[in-house]
C-alpha positions as a Markdown table, in Angstrom:
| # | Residue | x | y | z |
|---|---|---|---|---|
| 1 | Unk | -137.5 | -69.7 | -33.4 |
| 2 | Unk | -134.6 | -70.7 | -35.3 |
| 3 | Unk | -131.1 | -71.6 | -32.8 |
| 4 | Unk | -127.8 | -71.9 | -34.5 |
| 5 | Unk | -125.1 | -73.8 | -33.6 |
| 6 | Unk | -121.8 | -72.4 | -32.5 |
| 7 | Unk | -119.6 | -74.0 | -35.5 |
| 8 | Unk | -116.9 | -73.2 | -37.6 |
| 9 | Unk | -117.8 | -71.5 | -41.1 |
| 10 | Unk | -116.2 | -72.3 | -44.3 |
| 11 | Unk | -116.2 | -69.3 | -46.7 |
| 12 | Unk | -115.7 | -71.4 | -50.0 |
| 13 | Unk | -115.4 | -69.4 | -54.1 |
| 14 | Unk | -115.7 | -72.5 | -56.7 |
| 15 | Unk | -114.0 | -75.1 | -54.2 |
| 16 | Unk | -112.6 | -78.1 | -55.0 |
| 17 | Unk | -115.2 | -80.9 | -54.2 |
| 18 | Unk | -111.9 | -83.3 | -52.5 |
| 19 | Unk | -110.5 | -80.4 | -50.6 |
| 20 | Unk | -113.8 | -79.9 | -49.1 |
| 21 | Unk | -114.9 | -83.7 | -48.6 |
| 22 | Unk | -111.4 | -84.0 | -46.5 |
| 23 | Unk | -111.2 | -80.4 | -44.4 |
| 24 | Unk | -115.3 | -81.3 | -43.5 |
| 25 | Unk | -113.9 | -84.6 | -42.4 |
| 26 | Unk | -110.9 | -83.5 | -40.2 |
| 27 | Unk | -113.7 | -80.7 | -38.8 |
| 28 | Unk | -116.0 | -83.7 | -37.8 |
| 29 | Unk | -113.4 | -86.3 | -36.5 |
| 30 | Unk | -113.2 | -83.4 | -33.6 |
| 31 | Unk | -116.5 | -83.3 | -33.0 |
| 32 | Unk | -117.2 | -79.8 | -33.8 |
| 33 | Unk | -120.1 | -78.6 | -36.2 |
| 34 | Unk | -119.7 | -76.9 | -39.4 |
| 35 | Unk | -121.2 | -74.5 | -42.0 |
| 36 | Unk | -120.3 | -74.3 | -45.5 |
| 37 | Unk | -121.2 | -71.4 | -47.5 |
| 38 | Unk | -120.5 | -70.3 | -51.4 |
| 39 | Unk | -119.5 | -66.9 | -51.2 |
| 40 | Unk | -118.5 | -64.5 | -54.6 |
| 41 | Unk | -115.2 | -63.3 | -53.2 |
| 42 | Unk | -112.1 | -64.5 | -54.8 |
| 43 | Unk | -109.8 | -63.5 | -52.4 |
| 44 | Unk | -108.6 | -66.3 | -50.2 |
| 45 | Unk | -107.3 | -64.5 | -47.3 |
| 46 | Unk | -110.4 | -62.5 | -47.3 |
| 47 | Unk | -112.9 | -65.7 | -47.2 |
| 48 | Unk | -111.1 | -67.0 | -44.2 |
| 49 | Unk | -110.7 | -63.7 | -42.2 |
| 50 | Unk | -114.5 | -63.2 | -43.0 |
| 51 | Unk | -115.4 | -66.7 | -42.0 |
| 52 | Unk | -113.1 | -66.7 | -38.5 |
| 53 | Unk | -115.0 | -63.0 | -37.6 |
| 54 | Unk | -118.5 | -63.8 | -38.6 |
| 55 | Unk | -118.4 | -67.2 | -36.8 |
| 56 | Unk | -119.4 | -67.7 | -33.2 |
| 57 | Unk | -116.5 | -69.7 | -32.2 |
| 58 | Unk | -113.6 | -67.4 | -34.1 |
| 59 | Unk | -112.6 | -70.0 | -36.8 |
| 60 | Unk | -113.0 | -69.6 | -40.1 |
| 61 | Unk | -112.0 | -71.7 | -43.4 |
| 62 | Unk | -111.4 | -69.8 | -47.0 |
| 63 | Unk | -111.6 | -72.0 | -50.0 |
| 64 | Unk | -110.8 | -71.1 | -53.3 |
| 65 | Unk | -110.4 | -73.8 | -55.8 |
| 66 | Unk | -107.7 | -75.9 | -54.2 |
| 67 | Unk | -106.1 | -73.1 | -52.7 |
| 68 | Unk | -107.0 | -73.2 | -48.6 |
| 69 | Unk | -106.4 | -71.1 | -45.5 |
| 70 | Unk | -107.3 | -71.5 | -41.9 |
| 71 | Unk | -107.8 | -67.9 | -39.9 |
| 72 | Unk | -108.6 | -66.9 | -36.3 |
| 73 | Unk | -110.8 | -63.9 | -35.2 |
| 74 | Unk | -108.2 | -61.5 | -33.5 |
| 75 | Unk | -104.8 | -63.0 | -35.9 |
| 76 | Unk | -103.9 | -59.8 | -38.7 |
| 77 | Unk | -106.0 | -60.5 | -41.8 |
| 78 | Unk | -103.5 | -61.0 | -44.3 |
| 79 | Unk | -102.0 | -63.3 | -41.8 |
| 80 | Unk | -103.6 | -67.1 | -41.9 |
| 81 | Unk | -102.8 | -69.7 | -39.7 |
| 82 | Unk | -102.3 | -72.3 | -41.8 |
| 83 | Unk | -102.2 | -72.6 | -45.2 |
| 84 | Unk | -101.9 | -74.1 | -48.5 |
| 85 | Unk | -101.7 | -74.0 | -52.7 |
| 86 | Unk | -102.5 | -77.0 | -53.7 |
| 87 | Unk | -103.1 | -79.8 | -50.3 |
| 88 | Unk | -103.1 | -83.4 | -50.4 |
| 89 | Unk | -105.8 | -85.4 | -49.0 |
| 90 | Unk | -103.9 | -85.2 | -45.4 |
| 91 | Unk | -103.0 | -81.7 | -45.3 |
| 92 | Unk | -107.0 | -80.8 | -45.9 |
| 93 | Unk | -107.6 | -83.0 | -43.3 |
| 94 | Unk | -105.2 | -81.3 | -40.7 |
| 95 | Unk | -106.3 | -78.2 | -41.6 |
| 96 | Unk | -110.1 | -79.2 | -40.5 |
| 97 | Unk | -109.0 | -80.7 | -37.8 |
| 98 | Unk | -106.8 | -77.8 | -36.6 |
| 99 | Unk | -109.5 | -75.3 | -36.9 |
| 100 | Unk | -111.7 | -77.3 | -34.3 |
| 101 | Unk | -108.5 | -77.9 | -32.0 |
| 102 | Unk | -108.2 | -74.3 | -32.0 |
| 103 | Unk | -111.0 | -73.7 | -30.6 |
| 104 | Unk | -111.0 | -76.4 | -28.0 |
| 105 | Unk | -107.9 | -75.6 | -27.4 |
| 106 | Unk | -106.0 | -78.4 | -27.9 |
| 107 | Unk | -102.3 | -78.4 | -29.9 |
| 108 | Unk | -102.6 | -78.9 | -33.7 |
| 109 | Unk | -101.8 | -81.6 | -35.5 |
């Protein structure tokens, strides 16, 4: 029997190995698990609206390149969060770390 682990998905399309290195950081520094996945959609908004509905915890991360977006199950799709074109190694982080305060919810960073 196979158990998963309520966690936060990351709907990634050709993703940026730094952007991913620093959102799975801020993700962890909370204490909350994570799932990464490669996905063939190109359309950011749609990986993280996918990711927030098909996890068990309602937050999902869309990656494309270095483009990022952080989405809630029950926010409009074409709404994100949080998000950003081209992130520095901090922003990344907040944005991981913001998608596990949501959940526990605590107030971003």
């Amino acid at each position: 029997m196979i158990i998963k682990k309520p966690s936060i998905f990351i709907y990634a399309n050709e993703p940026d190995a730094a952007v991913v290195k620093e959102i799975c950081a801020g993700i962890e520094e909370e204490g909350v698990f994570f799932e990464l996945k490669e996905m063939d959609n190109t359309n950011l908004k749609e990986l993280a609206w996918n990711a927030a509905n098909d996890s068990m915890l309602g937050s999902g991360i869309g990656i494309r390149g270095t483009y990022i977006a952080l989405q809630m199950r029950g926010i409009e799709k074409n709404r994100p969060v949080e998000s950003y074109q081209t992130p520095d190694k901090e922003q990344c982080r907040k944005l991981g770390a913001n998608s596990a305060r949501a959940i526990k919810k605590l107030p971003f960073k």
